[in-house]
C-alpha positions in Angstrom: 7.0 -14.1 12.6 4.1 -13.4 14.8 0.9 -15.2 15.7 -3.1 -14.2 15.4 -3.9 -16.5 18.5 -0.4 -16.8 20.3 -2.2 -18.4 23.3 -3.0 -21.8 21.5 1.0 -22.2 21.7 0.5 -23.6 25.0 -0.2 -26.5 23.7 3.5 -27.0 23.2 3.2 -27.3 26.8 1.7 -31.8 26.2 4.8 -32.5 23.9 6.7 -33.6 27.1 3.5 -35.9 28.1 3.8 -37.0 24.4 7.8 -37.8 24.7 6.9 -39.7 28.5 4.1 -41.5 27.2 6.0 -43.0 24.1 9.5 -44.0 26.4 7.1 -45.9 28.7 5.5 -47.7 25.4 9.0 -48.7 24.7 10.2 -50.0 28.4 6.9 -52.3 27.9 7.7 -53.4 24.3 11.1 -54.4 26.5 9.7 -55.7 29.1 7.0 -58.0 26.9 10.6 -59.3 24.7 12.5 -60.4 27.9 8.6 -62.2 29.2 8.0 -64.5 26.0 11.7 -65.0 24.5 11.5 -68.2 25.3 8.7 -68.7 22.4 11.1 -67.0 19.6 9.5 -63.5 20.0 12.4 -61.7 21.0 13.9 -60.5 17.6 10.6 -59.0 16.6 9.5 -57.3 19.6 12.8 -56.0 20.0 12.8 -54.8 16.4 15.5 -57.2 14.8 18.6 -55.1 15.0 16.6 -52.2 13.1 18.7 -49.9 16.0 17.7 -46.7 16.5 16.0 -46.6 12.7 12.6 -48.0 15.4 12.5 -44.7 16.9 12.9 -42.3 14.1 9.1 -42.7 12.3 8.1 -41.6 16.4 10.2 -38.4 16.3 9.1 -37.9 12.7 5.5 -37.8 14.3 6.2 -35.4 17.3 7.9 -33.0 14.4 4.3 -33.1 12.4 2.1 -32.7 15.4 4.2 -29.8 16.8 3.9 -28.1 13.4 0.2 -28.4 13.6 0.1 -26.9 16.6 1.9 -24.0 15.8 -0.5 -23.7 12.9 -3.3 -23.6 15.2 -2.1 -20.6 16.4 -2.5 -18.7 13.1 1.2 -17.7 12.7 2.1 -14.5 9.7 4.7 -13.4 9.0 5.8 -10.0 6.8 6.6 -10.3 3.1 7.4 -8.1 0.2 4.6 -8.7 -1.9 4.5 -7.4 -6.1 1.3 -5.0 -6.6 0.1 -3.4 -9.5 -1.1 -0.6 -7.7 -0.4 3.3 -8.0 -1.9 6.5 -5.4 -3.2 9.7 -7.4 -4.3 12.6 -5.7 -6.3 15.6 -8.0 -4.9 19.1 -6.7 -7.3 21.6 -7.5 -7.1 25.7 -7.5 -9.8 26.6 -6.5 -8.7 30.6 -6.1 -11.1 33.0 -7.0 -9.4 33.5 -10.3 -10.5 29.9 -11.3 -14.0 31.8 -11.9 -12.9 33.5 -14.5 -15.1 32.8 -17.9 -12.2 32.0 -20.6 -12.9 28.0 -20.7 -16.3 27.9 -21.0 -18.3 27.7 -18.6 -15.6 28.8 -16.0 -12.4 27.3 -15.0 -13.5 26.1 -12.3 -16.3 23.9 -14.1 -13.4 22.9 -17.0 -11.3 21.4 -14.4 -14.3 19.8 -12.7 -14.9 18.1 -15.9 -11.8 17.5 -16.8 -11.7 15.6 -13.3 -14.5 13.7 -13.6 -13.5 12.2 -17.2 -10.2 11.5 -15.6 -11.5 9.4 -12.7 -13.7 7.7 -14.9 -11.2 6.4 -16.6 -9.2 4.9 -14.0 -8.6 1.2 -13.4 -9.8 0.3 -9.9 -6.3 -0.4 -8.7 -5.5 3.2 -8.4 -6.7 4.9 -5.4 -7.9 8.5 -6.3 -7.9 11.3 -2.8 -8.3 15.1 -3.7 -6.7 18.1 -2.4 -8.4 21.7 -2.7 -6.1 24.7 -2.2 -6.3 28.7 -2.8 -4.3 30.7 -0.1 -4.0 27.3 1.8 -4.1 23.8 1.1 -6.8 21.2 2.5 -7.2 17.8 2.1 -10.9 17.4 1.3 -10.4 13.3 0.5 -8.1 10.8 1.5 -7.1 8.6 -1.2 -9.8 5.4 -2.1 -11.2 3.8 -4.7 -15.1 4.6 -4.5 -15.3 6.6 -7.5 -18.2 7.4 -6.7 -17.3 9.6 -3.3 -14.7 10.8 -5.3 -17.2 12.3 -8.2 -19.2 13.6 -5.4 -16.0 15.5 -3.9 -15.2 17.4 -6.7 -18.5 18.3 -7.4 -18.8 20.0 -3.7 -15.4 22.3 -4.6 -16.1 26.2 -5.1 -13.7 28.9 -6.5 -12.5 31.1 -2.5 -9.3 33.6 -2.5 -5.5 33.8 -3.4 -3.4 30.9 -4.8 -0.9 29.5 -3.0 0.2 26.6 -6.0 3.5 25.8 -2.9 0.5 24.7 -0.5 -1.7 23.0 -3.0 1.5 20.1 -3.6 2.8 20.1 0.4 -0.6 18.8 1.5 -1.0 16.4 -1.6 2.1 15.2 -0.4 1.1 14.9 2.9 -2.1 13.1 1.8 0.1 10.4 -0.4 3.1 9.6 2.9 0.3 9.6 5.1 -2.2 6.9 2.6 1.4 5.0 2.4 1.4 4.3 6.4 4.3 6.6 6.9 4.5 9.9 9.1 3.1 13.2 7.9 5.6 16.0 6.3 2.9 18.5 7.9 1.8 19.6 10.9 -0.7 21.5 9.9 -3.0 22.0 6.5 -0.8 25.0 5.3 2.7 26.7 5.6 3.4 30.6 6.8 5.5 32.3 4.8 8.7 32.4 7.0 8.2 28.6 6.9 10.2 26.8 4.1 9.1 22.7 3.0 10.6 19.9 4.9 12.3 18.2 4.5 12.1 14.5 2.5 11.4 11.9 4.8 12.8 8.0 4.5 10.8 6.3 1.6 10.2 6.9 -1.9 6.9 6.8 -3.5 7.3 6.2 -7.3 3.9 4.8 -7.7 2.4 8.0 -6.6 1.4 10.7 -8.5 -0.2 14.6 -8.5 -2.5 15.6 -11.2 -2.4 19.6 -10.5 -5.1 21.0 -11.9 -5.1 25.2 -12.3 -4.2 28.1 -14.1 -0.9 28.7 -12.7 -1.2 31.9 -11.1 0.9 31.7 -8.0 0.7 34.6 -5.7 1.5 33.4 -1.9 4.1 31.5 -0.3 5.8 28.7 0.2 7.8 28.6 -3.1 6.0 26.3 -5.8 9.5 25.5 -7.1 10.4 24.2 -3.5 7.7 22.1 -3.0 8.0 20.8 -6.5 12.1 19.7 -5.8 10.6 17.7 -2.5 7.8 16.3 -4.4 10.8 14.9 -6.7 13.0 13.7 -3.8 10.4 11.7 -3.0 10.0 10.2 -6.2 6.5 12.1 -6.6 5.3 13.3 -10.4 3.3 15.7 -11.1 1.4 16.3 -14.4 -0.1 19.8 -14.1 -3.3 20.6 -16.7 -3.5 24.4 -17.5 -6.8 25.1 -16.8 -7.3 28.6 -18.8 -6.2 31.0 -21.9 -2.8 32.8 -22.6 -4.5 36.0 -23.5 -6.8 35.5 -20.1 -10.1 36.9 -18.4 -11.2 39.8 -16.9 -13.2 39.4 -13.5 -14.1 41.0 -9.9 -12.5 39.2 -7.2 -13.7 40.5 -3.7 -14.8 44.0 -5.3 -11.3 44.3 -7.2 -11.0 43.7 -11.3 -8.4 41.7 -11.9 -6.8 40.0 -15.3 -5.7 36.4 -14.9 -3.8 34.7 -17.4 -3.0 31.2 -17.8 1.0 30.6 -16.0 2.3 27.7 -18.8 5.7 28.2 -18.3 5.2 28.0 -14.5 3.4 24.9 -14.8 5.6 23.4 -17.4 8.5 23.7 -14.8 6.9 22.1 -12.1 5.9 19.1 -13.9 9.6 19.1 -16.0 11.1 18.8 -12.3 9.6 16.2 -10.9 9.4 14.2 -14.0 5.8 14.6 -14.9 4.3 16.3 -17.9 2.1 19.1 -18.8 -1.2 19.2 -20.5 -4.0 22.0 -21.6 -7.1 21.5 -20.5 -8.5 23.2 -24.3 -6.9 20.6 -25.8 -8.6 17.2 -25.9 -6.4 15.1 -27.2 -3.9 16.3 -24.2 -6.3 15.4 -22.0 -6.7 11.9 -23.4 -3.0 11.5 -23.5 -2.9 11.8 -19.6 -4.9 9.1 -19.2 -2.2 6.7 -21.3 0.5 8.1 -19.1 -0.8 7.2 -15.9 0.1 3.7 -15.8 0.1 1.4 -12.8 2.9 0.3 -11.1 4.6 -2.2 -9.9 5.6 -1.6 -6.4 7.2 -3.9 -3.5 5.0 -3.5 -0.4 5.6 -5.5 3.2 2.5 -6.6 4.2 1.4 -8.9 7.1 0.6 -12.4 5.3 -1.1 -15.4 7.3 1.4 -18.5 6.7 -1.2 -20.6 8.3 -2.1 -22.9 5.3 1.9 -23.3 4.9 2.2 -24.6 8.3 -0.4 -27.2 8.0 0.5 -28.6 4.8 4.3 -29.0 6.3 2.7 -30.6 8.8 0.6 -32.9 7.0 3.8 -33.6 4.7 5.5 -34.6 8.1 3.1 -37.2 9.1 3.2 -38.8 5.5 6.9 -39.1 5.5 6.5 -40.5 9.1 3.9 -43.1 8.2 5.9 -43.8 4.8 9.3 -45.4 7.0 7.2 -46.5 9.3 5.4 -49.2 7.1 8.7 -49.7 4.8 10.4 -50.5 8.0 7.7 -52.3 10.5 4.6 -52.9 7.9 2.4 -50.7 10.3 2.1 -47.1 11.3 4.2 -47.0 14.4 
């Protein structure tokens, strides 16, 4: 337990004075006995054989007031509190070959909408960051729930260069540990390729999840399967959505023509792995499902809670219970 304003506990400091002030009441109930016994008072000032019961509402009193002290002082504490709550980050390719023309009007614009319907959809409990990668992976959005700056992000996002699908889940990853309070799995925004993922830190995160959204084409390192097996060590799904055809598109790519197909049984793997699903962006009705799927969850998260209302109502509690015995035993408070 810790306290907000632990300098208020000084007040402890006058329960002594309180203790001092309360013995000297008693030597003069004594002393007022032994003056008029001669007149019959003695038994009642002396508090007819009631013992050491007399002195019990007092302590009773001291307990109360030194509970509302300590309340004063704004005292929390850490609990495990239930939370329906769940962390998505949208991984988008954006490699040039996400500009190719076989979901109209590109790829690039298919996922984009594909996004945006997604995020729309979303109850406000979820916290939505987005990742962009090609050759590299960058973290364009920490995870939040403003939908708004979120509709705004993926609007910004552009088709660049090679695809690197490894990178594109490392620095979602990174993005989720990171939201979650925990240290980063990443130095840096993107892996070489002597460099292999590292590897799973302490923690799970089962309420987090990757929505990958490309074509599948994978042609730079690290591994995607690697980075796939961490994401599931950690307890991270990802649904991938196939943005693209089988048969492909032709296009020019830095003053090369290339033909990019859609990768399905790459993605299919990925999200198999890590205990996700796959979906095609041509399809609608897979689309829809996705947004069933994602279901909140319920998670156990320590959190910083201020007991301070507890405290006072002990405290208040106290003092009844204290004034309670002492009219059932005297017929006054004290």
């Amino acid at each position: 337990m810790s306290f907000i304003w632990p300098t208020l506990l000084l007040v402890l400091l006058c329960a002594p004075l309180l203790i001092v002030l309360y013995l000297r009441m008693q030597r003069r109930r004594r002393r007022f006995a032994a003056h008029f016994g001669s007149l019959g008072l003695v038994h009642d000032a002396r508090g007819g054989g009631l013992g050491i019961r007399r002195h019990i509402p007092a302590i009773i009193f001291l307990t109360g007031i030194t509970i509302l002290i300590i309340s004063l002082a704004r005292p929390q504490a850490t609990v495990s509190v239930p939370k329906l709550e769940g962390t998505v980050i949208l991984t988008f390719d954006v490699s040039g070959s996400m500009a190719a023309d076989d979901l109209k009007p590109t790829r690039m614009e298919a996922a984009k909408a594909a996004a945006r319907q997604f995020v729309e959809r979303q109850p406000t409990s979820i916290s939505i960051g987005v990742v962009a990668f090609s050759d590299g992976g960058i973290s364009v959005q920490a995870p939040t729930n403003n939908r708004d700056e979120t509709l705004a992000t993926i609007e910004r996002l552009v088709p660049r260069r090679g695809t690197s699908l490894g990178n594109g889940i490392l620095v979602s990853l990174n993005a989720i540990v990171v939201d979650a309070g925990d240290p980063p799995i990443l130095k840096s925004n993107s892996l070489s390729a002597s460099e292999s993922p590292p590897s799973a830190p302490q923690g799970w995160y089962p309420s987090a999840v990757i929505v990958l959204l490309t074509d599948g084409e994978n042609n730079e390192s690290p591994d995607p399967a690697m980075a796939a097996d961490l994401a599931a060590d950690l307890g991270v799904r990802i649904y991938t959505v196939g943005i693209g055809s089988t048969a492909g598109a032709t296009l020019e790519v830095e003053g090369f023509t290339v033909h990019s197909q859609l990768d399905e049984q790459l993605l299919q793997s990925i999200a198999s792995n890590t205990g996700g699903a796959y979906y095609n962006a041509s399809n609608e009705e897979q689309l829809r499902k996705i947004y069933n799927d994602l279901k909140p969850k319920l998670s156990i998260k320590p959190e910083d809670m201020e007991i301070t209302s507890i405290f006072a109502g002990l405290g208040m509690i106290v003092f009844l219970l204290g004034g309670m015995l002492s009219l059932f035993w005297f017929g006054r408070v004290l």
